[in-house]
N, C-alpha and C positions, 0 to 999 in steps of 0.2 A: 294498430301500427303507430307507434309513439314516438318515432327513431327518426321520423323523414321528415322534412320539411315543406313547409305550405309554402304554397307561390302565389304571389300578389300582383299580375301582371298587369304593368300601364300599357295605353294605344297611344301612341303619340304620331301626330302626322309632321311630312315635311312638305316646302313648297319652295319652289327655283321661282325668283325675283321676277320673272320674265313670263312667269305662268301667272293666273288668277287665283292667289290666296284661298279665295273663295271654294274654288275644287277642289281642294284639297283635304277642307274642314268636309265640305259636302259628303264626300267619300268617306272620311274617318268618321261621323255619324251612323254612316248606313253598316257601316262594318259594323259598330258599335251596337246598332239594334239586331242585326242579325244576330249577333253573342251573347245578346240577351234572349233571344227567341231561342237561341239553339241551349239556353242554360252555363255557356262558356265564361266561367267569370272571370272580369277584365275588369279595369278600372279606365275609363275615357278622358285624358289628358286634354285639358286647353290649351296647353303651349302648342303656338307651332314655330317649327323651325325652320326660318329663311336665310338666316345668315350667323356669323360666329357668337355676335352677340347676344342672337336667342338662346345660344346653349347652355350658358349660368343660369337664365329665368328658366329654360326646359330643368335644370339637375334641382333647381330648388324646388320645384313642383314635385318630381318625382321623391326627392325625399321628404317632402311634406307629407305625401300620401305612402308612405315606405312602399314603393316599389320595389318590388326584387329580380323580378324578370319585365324585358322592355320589346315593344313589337316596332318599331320603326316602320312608319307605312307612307310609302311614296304616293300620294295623291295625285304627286305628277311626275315632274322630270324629277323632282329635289336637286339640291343642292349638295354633292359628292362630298366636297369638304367637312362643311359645317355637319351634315348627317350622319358619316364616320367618326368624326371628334367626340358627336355625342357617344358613339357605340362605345370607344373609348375610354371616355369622363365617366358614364357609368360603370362599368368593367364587370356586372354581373352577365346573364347572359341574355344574349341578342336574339331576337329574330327581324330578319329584312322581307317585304312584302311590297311589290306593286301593285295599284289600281289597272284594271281592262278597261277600256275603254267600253260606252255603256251602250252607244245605240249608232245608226249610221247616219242619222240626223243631225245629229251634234259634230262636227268633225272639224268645226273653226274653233268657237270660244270653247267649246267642251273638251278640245282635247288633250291629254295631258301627256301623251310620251312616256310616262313610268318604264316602259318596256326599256326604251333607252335608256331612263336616269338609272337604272340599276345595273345595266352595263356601266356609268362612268361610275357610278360607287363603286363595284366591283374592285377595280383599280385601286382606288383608294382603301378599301379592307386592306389586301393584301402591304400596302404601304406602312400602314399601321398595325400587322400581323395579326391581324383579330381571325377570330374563328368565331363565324355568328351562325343560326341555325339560319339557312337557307331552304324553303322547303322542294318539295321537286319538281311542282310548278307554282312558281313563286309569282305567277303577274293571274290575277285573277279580278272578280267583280267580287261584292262584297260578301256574299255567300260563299265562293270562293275562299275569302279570305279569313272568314271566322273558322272554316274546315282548319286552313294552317293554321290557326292560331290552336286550334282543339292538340294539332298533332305537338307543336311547341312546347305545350305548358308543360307534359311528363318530363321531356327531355331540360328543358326549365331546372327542373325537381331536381333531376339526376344533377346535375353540376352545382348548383345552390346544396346539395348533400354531400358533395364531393368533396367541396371548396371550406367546410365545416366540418368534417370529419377527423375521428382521430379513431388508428387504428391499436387496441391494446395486445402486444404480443410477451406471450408466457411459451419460455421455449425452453432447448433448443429441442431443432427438431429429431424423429428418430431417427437412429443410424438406416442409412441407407434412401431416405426421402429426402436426396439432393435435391429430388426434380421439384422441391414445393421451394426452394430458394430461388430468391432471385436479387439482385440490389436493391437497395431500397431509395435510391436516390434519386429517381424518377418520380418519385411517389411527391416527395419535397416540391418538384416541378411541380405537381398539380396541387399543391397546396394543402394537401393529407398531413398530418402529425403521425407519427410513429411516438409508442414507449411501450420499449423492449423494458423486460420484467425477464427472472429466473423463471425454474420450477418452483425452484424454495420457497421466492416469495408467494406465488401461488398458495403453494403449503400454508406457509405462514395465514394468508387471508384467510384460508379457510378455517383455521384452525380459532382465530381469533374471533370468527361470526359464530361460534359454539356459542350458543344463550340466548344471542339477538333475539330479540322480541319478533322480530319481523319474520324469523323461520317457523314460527308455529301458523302464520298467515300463508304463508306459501305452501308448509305442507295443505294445509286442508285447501288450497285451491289443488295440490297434484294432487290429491284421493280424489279430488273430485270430477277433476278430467281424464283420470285415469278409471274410474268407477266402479262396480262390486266386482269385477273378476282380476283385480288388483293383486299380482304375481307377487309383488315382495313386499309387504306391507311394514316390514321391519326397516326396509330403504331410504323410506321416504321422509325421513327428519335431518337423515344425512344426504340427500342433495340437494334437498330445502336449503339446509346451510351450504352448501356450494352457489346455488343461485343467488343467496343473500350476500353472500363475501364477492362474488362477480357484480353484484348490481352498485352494491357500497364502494366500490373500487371505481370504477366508473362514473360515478356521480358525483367522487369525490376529486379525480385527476384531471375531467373536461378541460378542466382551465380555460383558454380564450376558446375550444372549441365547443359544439352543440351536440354532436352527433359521434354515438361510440360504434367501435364492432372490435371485437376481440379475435385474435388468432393464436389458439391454445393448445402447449401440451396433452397429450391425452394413452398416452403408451409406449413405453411398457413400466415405466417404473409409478409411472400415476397410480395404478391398479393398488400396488402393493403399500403404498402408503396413505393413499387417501381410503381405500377400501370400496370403489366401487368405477365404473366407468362414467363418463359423463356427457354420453349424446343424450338423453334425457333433458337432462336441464340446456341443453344445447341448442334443441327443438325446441323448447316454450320459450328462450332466447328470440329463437328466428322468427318466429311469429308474432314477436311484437315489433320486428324489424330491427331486429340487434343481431348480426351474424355472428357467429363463433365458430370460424372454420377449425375443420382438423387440423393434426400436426404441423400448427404452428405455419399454416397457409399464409401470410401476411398479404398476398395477392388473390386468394380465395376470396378470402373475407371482405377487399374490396371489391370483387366482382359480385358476391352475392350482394350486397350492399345498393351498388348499381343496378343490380334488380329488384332489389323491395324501393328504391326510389321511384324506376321506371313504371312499374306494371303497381305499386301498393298494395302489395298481395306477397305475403310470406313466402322468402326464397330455400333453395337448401344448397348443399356443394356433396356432389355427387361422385363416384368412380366414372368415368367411360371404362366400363369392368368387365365385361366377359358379352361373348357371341352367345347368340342364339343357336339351339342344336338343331338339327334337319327336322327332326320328329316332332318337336313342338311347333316348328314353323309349320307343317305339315298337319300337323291336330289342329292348327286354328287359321284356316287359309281363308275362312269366311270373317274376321276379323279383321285379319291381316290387309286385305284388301290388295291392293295393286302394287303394296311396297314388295321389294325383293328381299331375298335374306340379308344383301351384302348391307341392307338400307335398316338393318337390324341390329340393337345391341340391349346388352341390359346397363345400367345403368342404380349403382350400389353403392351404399355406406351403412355401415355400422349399426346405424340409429337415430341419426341427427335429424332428421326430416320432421316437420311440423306434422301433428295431428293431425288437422285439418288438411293435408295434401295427401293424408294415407287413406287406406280403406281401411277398418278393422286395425287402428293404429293397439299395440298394447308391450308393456315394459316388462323386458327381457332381459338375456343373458347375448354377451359376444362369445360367438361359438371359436372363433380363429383367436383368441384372445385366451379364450377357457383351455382349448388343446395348447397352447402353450405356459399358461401360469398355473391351471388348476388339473391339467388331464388326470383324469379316472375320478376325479373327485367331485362333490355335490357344488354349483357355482356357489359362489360367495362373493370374490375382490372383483367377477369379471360381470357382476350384474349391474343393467340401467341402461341398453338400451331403448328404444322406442322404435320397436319393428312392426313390419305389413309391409303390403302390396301398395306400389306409389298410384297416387288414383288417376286415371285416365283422364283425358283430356289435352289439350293443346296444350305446348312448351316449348318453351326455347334454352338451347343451351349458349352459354356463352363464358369467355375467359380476357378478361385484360391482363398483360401482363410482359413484365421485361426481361428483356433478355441479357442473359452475361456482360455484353458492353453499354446498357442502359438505356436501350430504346423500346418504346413502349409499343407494344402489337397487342392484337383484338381478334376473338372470329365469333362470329353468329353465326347460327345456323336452329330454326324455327321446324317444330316437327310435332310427333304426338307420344304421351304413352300412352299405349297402346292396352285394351280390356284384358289380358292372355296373364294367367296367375302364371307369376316366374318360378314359382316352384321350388323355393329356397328361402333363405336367412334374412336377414335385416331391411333394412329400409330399401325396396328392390322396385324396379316393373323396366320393361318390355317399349325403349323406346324407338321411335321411328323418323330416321331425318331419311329426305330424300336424297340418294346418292351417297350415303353414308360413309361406303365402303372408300370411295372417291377423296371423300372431304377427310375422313381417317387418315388416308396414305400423305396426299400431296399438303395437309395443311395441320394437323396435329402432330405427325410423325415428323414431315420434313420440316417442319416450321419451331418445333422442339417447343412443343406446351405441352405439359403436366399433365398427367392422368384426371388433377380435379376440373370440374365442370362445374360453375353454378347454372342452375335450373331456373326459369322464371314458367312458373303455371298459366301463362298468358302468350301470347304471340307478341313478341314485345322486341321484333329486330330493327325494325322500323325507326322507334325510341333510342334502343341500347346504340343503334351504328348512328345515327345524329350526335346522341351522347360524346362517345367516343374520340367522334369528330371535332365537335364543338372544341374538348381537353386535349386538340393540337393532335390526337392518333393519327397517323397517317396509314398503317400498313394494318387495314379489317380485313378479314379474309371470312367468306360465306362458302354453303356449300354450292355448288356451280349446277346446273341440269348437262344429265347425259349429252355426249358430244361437243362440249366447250374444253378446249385443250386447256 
């Protein structure tokens, strides 16, 4: 994973003038060795911060040691003000933390109030419109507090990738896939770069990586993760060069940004001029944590993105595609376990899915591609998939994304796929959210998100809705347990 960024996070304490300095460094120590014992790496800040004028010596410290993400930790009451200005003056992202009080001995000079001081911060956040990770129980001892700091640093990831990214779009998209549209103006909000590109010039890139040195290197890495029962062997110099004209594009447009993901053409007329499909090189994209959603997903591609930051583990963007039929639910109820059929669905694309997330991954032909450009005939223009059965284990599916008059909404919903071969085409499996059928109706269907889903092979809702929050989202929607209206 080459795509995401590393997080450097400093512990800085604060201390209310009227409390004892003293506690507050004490506590930020103990936190400090706890994060070393749990292996949480942090970096332990000397500054503390009592009043306004600490906060230029606290921001030169932090950029001394390039902080990038910052834990602000009440050792006592702190100071509302000065404590918020910092969250501020740094403007990467936040996490807020109070000290527990430690023993019932101590309850004069020991005690420090945090409980309070983060009620009058509070206040002050919202004055200054900050969005900082707050965790769910945010007043803890110091054990306590290194756990939030464990859960912060992903979500850290995710917006320090967010804030850095640019997404590259080659479109437009096909006729009839309104629903992968959305504004793009919200994106700017979060600080995303868009460059919209043709087909053509697509063509063009591709066309012009014919020779690169560099596609005889790629081809023999795909022979070789594709291995001896390698279906089209005649293929693989011509998506070599497609990976090579996508990677040179991208390393060449970053500009002030760090971090690429593309959202690309890919049917119907790709077929016919490039001469092959291209989830293939789509899937070895994603697994270095480069998304390259379908048709020109430009909010795909950021949600997959959001999940190789959060979980650092190869995403994909998937169909919510078709039910489960009674009979297989039924052949495999020893599997299935306690979920219902309605808590059933399969979950499909093309081919784009990483190796590594399939079983028995190997490069194919698009069957619903070949019945329309090539029917009755031997595939050709419609080969390069990378199908199999998507591999079990825990997942989460998720989607950011805006809506027609530009406001930004989010849903998670954490589940499994499930061991049960689907018994069909492309990059497919059998996944399982609780109440599915529920979360389908009242928040994909009435809430008007897109058929794509990115997939995170982790349980990573915890992360993505902190995420989400942090980037100003207001409206997540989860899926709910039976009997909650």
């Amino acid at each position: 994973m080459t795509n995401i960024p590393k997080v450097n996070a400093g512990l800085i304490a604060v201390s209310r003038d009227c409390f004892p300095v003293e506690l507050s460094v004490k506590r930020r120590r103990q936190v400090a060795r706890e994060c070393r014992t749990k292996k949480i790496p942090i970096v332990e800040l000397q500054s503390v911060v009592e009043k306004e004028s600490d906060v230029s010596k606290a921001l030169g410290e932090i950029e001394e040691k390039n902080i990038n993400a910052l834990i602000i930790f009440l050792g006592n009451f702190g100071p509302e003000g000065p404590t918020t200005l910092l969250a501020q003056k740094f403007g990467g992202p936040v996490m807020f933390a109070a000290a527990a009080e430690e023993t019932q001995n101590d309850l004069f000079g020991g005690r420090g109030d945090a409980l309070c001081g983060l009620l009058s911060a509070s206040y002050n956040i919202g004055l200054r419109r900050l969005n900082p990770y707050i965790p769910e129980y945010p007043v803890g001892d110091a054990a306590a507090v290194a756990e939030m700091i464990s859960g912060f640093l992903p979500a850290a990831r995710t917006l320090l990738g967010v804030k850095k990214l640019k997404i590259f779009a080659f479109g437009p998209r096909p006729q009839d896939f309104v629903a992968c549209h959305a504004p793009i103006k919200p994106l700017y909000d979060l600080g995303v770069e868009i460059m919209e590109n043709s087909e053509l010039d697509l063509y063009d890139l591709f066309q012009a990586a014919k020779g690169n040195p560099r596609t005889k290197t790629v081809a023999r890495e795909m022979r070789a993760e594709l291995g001896p029962q390698l279906a089209y062997p005649d293929l693989i110099e011509k998506l070599a060069q497609y990976e090579v004209a996508l990677l040179e594009f991208g390393e060449k447009e970053l500009g002030a940004c760090e971090y690429a993901a593309f959202a690309n053409k890919c049917w119907p007329a790709f077929e016919k001029y490039f001469g092959f499909v291209p989830c293939y090189v789509n899937s070895r994209l994603a697994a270095r944590g480069i998304p390259v959603a379908c048709e020109v997903d430009i909010y795909g591609a950021l949600s997959e993105y959001l999940v190789a930051c959060a979980t650092e583990f190869p995403p994909t963007l998937l169909d919510v595609n078709n039910s489960v039929p009674a009979d297989m639910f039924e052949a495999n109820r020893k599997k299935i376990g306690s979920f219902k059929p309605t808590d059933l669905f399969m979950g499909f694309h093309c081919g784009n899915t990483p190796g590594v997330c399939l079983v028995a991954g190997a490069l194919k032909h698009q069957l619903i591609m070949h019945r329309l450009m090539e029917g009755g005939k031997e595939p050709d223009i419609t080969r390069g998939t990378l199908e199999g059965r998507i591999r079990p284990g825990e997942m989460t599916i998720f989607r950011l994304q805006a809506t027609p008059d530009t406001r930004l909404r989010s849903y998670i919903a954490e589940g499994e796929v499930l061991d049960i071969d689907p018994r069909s085409f492309g990059g497919i499996g059998v996944f399982a959210v609780r109440e599915m059928g529920r979360f389908y109706r009242h928040v994909l269907v009435e809430k008007r998100f897109p058929h794509h889903t990115a997939v995170a092979f982790r349980r990573a809702g915890k992360t993505l809705f902190a995420s989400v929050r942090m980037l100003g989202v207001e409206e997540v929607f989860f899926n709910l347990p039976a009997g909650t209206l």
